[in-house]
N, C-alpha and C positions, 0 to 999 in steps of 0.2 A: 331773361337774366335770373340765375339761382339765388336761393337767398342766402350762400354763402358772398357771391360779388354784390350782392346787395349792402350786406353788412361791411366790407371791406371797403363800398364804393362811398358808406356813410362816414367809416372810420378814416378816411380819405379829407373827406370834407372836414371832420372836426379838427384835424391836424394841420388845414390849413388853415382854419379861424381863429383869428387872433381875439383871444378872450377878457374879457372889458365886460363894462355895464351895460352898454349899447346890444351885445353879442350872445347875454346870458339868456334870453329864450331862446334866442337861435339854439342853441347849443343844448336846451333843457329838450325841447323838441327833438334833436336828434339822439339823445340819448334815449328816451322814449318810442324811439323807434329802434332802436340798437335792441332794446330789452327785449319789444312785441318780434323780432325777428329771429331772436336767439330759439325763444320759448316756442317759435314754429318750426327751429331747427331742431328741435331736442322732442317735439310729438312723432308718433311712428306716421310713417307713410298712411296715406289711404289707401284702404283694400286691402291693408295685411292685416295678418292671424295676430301679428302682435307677438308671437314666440320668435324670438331673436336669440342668436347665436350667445345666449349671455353664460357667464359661470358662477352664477349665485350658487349660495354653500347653506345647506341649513344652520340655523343661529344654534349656539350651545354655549354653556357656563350662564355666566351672572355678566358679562359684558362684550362688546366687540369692537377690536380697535382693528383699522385697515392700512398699511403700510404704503404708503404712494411716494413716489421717485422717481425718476431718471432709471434707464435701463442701469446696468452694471455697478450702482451705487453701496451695495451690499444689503438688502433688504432681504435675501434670501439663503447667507450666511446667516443674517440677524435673528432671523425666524427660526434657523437651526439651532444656533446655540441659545435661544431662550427658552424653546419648546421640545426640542430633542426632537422634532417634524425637519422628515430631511426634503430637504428643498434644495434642488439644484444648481449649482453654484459655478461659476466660467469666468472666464477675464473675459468673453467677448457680451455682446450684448444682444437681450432676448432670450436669454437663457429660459426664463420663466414665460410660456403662454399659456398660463392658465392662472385661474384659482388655487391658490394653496393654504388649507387652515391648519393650526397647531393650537393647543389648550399651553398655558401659561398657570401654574397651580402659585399661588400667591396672597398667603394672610387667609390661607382658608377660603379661599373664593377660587371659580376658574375662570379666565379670561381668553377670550376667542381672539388668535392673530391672525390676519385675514395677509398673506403676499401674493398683493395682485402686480401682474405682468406692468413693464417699465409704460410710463407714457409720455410720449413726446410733444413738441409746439404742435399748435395745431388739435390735440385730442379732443378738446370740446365741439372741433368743425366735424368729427366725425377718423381723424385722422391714426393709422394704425388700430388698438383696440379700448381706443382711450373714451368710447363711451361705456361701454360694459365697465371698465374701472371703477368711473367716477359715477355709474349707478351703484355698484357694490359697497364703495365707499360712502352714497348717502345712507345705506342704511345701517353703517355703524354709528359706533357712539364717539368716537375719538376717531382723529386722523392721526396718523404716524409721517409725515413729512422727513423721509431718508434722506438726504445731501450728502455728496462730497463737498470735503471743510474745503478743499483746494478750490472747487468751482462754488462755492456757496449763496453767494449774493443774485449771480444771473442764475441758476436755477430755481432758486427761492419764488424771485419774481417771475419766473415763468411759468412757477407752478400755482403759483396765489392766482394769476391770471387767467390762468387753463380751468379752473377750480370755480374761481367767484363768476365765468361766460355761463357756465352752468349751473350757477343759482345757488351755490354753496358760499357761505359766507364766514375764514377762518377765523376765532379767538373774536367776534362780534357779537351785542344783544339785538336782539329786535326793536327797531326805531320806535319812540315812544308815540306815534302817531295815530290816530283813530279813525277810521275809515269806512264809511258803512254807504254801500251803493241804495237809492232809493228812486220809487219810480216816478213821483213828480216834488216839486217844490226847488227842482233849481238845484247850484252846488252851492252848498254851507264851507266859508270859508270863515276857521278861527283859530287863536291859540295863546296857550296860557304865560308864554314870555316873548320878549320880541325875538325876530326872526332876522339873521343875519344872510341865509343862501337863496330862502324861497318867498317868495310876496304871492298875494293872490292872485296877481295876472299869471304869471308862471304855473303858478297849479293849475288855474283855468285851461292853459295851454296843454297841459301833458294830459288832463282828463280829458280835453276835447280829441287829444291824437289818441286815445285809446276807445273814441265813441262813448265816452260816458258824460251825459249831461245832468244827472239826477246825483246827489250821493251830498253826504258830508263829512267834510272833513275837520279833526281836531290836532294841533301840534301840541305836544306835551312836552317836545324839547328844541332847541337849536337844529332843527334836522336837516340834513342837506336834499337835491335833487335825487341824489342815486337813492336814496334812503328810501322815498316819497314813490319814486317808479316801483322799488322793491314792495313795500306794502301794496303795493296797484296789483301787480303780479300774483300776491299772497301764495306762492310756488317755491320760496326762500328757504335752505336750512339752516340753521347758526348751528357752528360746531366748533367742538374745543379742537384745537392742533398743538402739535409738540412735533417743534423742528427739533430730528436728532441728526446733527454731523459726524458722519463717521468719517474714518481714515483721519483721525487727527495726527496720529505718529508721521503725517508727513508733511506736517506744517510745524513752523515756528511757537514756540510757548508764549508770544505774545501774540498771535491770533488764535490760540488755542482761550487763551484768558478772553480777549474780547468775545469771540462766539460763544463762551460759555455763561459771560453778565447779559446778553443778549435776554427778553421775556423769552418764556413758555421755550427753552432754548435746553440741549441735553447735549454733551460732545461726550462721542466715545469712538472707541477704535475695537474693530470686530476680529483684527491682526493680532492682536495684542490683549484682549479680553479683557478692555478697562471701561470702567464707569460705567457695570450693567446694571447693580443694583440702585445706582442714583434714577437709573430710567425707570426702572420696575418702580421704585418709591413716587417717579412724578406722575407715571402713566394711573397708579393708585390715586393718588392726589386728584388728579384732573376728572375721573371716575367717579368719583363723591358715593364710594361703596359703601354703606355702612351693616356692621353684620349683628344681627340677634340674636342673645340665643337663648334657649327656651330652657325651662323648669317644670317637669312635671308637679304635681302637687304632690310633699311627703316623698319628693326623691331629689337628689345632687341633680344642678344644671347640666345639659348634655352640648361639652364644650366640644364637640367632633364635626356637628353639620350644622352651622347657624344659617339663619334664614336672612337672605341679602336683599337688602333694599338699596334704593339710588337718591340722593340728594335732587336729582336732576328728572331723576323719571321715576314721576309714581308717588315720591316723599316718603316721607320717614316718621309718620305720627302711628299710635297705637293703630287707628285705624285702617291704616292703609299696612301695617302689619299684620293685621287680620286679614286683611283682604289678599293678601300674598298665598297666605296657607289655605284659607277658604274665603269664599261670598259670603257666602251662609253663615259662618261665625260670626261676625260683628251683632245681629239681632240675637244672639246668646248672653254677648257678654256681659259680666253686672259690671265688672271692674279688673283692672290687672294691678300685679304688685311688678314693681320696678327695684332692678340692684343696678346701681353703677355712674357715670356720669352724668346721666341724666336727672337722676334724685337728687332730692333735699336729704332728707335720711332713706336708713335700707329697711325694712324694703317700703317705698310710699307707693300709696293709693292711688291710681290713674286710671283718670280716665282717656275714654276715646280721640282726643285734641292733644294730648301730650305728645311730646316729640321725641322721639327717642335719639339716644347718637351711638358711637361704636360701642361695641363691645358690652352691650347693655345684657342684661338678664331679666329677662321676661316671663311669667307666670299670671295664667288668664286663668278668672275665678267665672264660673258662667252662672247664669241666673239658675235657682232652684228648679229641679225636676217638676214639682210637685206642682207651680203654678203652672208651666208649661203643658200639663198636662192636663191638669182641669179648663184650662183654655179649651183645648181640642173636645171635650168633652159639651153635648146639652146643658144649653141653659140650667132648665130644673135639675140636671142629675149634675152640674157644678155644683149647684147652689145648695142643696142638700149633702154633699162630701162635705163642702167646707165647713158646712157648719157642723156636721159630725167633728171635724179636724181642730177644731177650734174652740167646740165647749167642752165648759167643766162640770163632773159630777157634784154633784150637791147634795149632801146624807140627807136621808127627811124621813120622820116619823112614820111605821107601816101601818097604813089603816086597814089595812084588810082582817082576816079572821087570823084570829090564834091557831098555829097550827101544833102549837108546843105540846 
């Protein structure tokens, strides 16, 4: 038996178990096994080279968002009119098998749109080319979740489900739970409020179906069983998503209203060329760009190329501003001077821990030449400069001979 009917013959069993108090390790159990089967279905074969038919695109700009859909949804009209990247476009479906990227130029930043080919039920089993997809898509930073408004509901939940078999996890944090495998003393079961989904016999159960008997565990919150398998796995992405509905022009203004109060939710129509900038403004939003920009010293700040950081990746303190432009900078630095949201007054004194936000103006003052220098220099031939550098002449009476 493959471990596709393996999974189907488990997902079988859950759907007939009637779920109660009685039934909930049964049921914690199988799901523990749903997860360890998936994760065998998603390693490459033994004996291959590992090079797969995939269409990764080298990464470029300051972020990358991937467009995932349903065939014929408009993802590749989408991709055209935001990026001017022509991407071909049919009323029939499959239009797109491949990889297609476009730059998105916005706020001074460039943003990479990735239209990857439609993917259908089934892609996380392998089905059509819906693994290579939803590889391309973990290694962006945003998903773009395409829908037609007219089909919106069953697609939605078809694709949340195609998406989280494979270990992706939309508009979710990482469970607050702490997990550390250990080689003897037993499993550490504890946590810091009470627990409404999982009791210790339960965890017992899913660490013993994964072979682990050593390890400890800590719950930091209400967390459930899915939650508890996920951290087990530690193979999990959390990722921001932004459902955008398009073809609204052929729905009603009163499901156009509700799909638009919907969270993390964008309706526009690619017919009709409406509501691009409200997307461009949330796919920014969601992005947590923030852009710097620099001040030579004794010149105008150079507002044409700021240096982009990410709320999300990497952070936004002095330090990790330095570390953008160079490594090597940060053990220069004495101090920067700061203009903008982030100061008390212009320009203040910061240091290395301060945080910067948009549109800040940045100017790094670095430690003097001169120590820097006698560092690199002999002990005794330091220590002799300096103090050449450092004293003062002092007039004093000449005892020597008249020479007058």
């Amino acid at each position: 038996m493959g471990i596709i009917e393996k999974i189907k013959e488990i997902e079988a069993e859950m759907a007939r178990t009637q779920k109660n108090k009685a039934t909930e390790y049964h049921l914690g159990q199988l799901k523990a096994k749903i997860a360890k089967l998936r994760t065998q279905l998603l390693e490459p074969p033994k004996g291959s080279s590992g090079a797969g038919e995939g269409f990764e695109v080298t990464k470029y700009g300051h972020g990358r968002v991937a467009l995932i859909g349903f065939p014929s949804v408009g993802k590749s009209t989408l991709l055209t009119m935001l990026t001017g990247t022509h991407s071909e476009a049919a009323s029939y479906e499959f239009t797109t098998l491949t990889c297609i990227p476009g730059i998105v130029h916005y706020n001074d930043t460039k943003i990479q749109l990735l239209d990857l080919p439609g993917i259908i039920e089934g892609a996380s089993e392998g089905k059509g080319r819906g693994r290579q997809v939803i590889a391309v898509a973990k290694s962006s930073d945003i998903v773009l979740m395409v829908l037609d408004a007219s089909k919106s509901e069953g697609h939605r939940q078809i694709l949340t489900k195609e998406l989280e078999a494979v270990g992706l996890r939309l508009n979710k944090k990482p469970p607050q739970i702490y997990f550390k495998k250990k080689k003897t003393g037993g499993i550490s079961f504890n946590s810091t409020m009470p627990l409404t989904h999982v009791d210790e016999k339960l965890c017992y159960q899913i660490l013993h179906e994964y072979k682990i008997h050593n390890a400890e565990v800590l719950f930091r919150e209400d967390a459930t069983v899915d939650d508890l398998i996920d951290v087990i796995e530690g193979n999990r992405k959390y990722m921001k998503c932004i459902y955008v509905y398009n073809k609204i022009d052929v729905i009603g203004i009163d499901d156009v209203d509700r799909l638009a109060r919907q969270p993390n939710s964008v309706v526009i129509s690619c017919n009709l060329k409406l509501n691009f900038d409200r997307l461009l403004s949330k796919i920014w939003e969601e992005m947590g760009l923030v852009r710097i920009y620099t001040k030579p010293q004794g010149q105008q700040p150079d507002f044409t190329d700021p240096v982009v950081l990410s709320t999300d990746r990497g952070g936004c303190s002095v330090e990790d501003f330095c570390n953008h432009i160079h490594r090597s900078l940060v053990k220069d630095v004495k101090y920067v001077l700061a203009w903008g949201t982030s100061a008390r007054h212009y320009p203040q004194h910061c240091g290395l821990g301060h945080v910067l936000q948009d549109e800040d103006v940045v100017q790094i003052v670095k430690k003097k030449v001169r120590k820097k220098f006698l560092h690199s220099l002999p002990s005794s031939t330091s220590f002799c400069l300096l103090a050449l550098l450092n004293c003062h002449l002092i007039p004093c009476p000449w005892t020597g001979p008249n020479l007058s």
